[in-house]
Structure formats: C-alpha cells, structure tokens
C-alpha positions in Angstrom: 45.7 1.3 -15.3 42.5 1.8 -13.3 40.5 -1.1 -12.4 36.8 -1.5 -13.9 33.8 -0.9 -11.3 31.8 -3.8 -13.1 28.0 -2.9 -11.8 25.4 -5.6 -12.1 22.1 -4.6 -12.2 18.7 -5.9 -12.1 15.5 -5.4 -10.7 14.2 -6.8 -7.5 14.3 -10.4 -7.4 16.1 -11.2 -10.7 18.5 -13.4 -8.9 21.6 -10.7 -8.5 22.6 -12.4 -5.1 22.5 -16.1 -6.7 24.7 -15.3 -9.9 27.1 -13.0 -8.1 27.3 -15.6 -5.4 27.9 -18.0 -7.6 30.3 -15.9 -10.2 32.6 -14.8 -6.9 33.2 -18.7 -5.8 34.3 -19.1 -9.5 36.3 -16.4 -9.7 38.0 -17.0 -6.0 41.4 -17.5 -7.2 41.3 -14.5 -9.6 43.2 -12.0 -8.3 42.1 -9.3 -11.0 38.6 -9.5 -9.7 37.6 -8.5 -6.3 33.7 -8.4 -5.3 32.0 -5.3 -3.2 30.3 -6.0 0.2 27.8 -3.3 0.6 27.0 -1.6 3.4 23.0 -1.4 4.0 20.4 0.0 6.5 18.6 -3.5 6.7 19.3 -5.8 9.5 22.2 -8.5 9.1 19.4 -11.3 9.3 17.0 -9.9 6.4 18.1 -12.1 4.3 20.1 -12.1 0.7 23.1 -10.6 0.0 25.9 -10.9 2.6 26.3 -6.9 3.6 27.6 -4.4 5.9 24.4 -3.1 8.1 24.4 0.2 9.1 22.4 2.4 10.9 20.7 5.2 8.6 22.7 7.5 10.9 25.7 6.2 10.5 25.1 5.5 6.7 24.6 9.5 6.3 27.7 10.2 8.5 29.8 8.2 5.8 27.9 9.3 3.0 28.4 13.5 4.4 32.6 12.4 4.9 32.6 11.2 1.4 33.2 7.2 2.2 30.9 6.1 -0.3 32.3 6.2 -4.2 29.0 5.3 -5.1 25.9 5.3 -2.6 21.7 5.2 -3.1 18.3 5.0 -2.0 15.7 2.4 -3.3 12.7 0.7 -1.4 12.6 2.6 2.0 17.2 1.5 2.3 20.5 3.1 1.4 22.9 1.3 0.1 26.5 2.4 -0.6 30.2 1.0 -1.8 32.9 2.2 0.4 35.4 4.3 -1.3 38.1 2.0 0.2 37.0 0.2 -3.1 39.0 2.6 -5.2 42.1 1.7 -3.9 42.0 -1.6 -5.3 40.8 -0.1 -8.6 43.8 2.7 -8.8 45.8 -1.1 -8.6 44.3 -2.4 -11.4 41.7 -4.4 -9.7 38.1 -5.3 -11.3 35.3 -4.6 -8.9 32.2 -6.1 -9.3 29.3 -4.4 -7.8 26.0 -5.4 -7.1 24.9 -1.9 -8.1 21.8 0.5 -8.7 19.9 1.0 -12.3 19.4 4.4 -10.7 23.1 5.7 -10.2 24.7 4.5 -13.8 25.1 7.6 -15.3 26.5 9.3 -12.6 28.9 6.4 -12.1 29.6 6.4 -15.7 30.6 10.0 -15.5 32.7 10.1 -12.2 34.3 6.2 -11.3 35.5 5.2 -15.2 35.7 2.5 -16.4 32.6 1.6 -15.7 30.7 -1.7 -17.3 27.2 -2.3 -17.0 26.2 -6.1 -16.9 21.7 -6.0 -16.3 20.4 -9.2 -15.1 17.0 -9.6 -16.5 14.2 -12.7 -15.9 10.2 -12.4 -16.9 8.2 -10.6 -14.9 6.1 -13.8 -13.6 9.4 -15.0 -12.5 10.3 -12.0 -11.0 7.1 -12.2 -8.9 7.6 -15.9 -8.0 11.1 -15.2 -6.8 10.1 -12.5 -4.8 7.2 -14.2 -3.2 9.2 -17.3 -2.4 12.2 -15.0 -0.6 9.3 -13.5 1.6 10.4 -10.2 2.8 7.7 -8.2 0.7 4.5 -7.8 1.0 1.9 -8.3 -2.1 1.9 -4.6 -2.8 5.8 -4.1 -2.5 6.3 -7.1 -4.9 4.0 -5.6 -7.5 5.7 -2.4 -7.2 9.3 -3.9 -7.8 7.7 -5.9 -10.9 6.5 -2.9 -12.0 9.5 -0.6 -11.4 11.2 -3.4 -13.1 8.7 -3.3 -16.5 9.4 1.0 -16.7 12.9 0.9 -16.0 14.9 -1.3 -18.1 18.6 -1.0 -18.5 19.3 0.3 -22.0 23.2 1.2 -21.3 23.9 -2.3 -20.3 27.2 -3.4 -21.6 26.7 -6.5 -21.7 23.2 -9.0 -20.8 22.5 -12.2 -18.8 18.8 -13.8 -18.9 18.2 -15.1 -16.0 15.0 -17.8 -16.6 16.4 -21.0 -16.2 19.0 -23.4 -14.0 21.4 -21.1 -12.1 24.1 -22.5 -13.1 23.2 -21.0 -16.6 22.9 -17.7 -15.3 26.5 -18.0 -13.5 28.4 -19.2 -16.5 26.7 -16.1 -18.0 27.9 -13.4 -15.5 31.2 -14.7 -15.2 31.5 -14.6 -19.1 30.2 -10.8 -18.9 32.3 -10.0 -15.8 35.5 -11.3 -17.8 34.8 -9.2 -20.9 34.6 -6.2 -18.8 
C-alpha cells in the first residue's frame, strides 16, 4: 500500500516550521512517518525551515530530469520534494510535507493519497509573526497577509488553528498527521 504525501499548508508566517518541527521530534520513533527536507533557492542561513539550498540552476536542472515529485514557485523561490520521496511512499511510508496551497490539485491528481492538513492563525498574528522572523520587508508582509486572506484552503482534510501556545498547535498537527 502506498504511503500518504501528508501536505501541510499555510500561509506565510502561520507557524508551519514550529508545528512540523515540533510534530517530527514527536513522531521520531514512528517508523510510518517520515518528514520531507525541501530543497530551496534561499541561502542555508535565511532562516526557518531546515532545507536543501540550491542554486536556481541547479533547481531547474532537477526539476527538467524529473527529480522533483512535487516542485513550485512562490515569493521570488522554488521549492521542490525530491522524488527519492516516493520510494518510501511505494513502502508504505507517510510523508509529511511542508507543501504549497498552490500545487494541491495537481498533487491530488498525480501522488495519491494525498491529505491536506492547512495551518491557519489571524491575520494580525500572521503579520506579527512575520515581522518578528524579519526577512520581509513591510510591503512583502502585507502581501503574504493578503495572499493569505484570498487564498484559503477549502480542500483541507483536516484543520489546525494556530493562535495560541505552540504546544497546542503541535498536539494538533500530530493528531491530523495520524488520521491521515
């Protein structure tokens, strides 16, 4: 039985890297669970999520030989899952995905199963968060607060509010990610 691609989503500063930081150290010994490193064309020291950097030239190289199973564009990056990834699916392992409100239809229709978990928080939360991580400027953070307002994830399979203690939020995912 194939393995689930478990995508969370969430818009910019909705505290994806917190929860699935926190959901991966609790589900460590899990062997039915396995959580994607990403490969991204930002710089290793930009901050967040722990990721593959890549060149954009080298990220189109892999992208044109087909070693993404699922890759995007979103604020000025690309971002794509290594298709290595599927291998551990066709053995039955869950991956979880931090993943792209833009792609879920085409992952829905090519990498099933497919679950959808959407991270959501308030917008004034959104901004705060995104202010305090400081890699955006004023205009970029109202952009993602308003990218986040006109594209909200109606196919979710499953919700975690994100507005209070993290811990919260954790207990949450790893619910969601275990009902997948």
């Amino acid at each position: 039985m194939t393995g689930a691609l478990i995508l969370v989503v969430g818009p910019s500063g909705v505290g994806k890297d917190t929860l699935l930081a926190g959901a991966r150290d609790a589900l460590a010994g899990d062997p039915g669970f396995v959580f994607a490193q990403r490969d991204i064309t930002r710089p290793p020291d930009a901050g967040g999520e722990a990721h593959r950097p890549v060149s954009q030239a080298e990220f189109d190289r892999i992208a044109g030989s087909g070693g993404y199973m699922l890759h995007w564009a979103a604020h000025g990056l690309s971002y794509g899952l290594p298709i290595a990834l599927q291998r551990l699916r066709q053995a039955g392992v869950a991956v979880v995905a931090n993943g792209s409100r833009a792609t879920l239809a085409q992952a829905r229709a090519t990498l099933a199963p497919v679950r959808v978990v959407a991270i959501t928080a308030p917008a004034v939360m959104l901004r705060e968060r995104l202010q305090a991580r400081g890699r955006e400027t004023p205009a970029e953070i109202e952009a993602r607060v308003a990218r986040a307002a006109a594209w909200p994830v109606a196919e979710a399979d499953a919700a975690v509010i994100n507005d209070g203690p993290a811990t919260d939020g954790i207990t949450a995912l790893v619910a969601a990610i275990r009902a997948a």
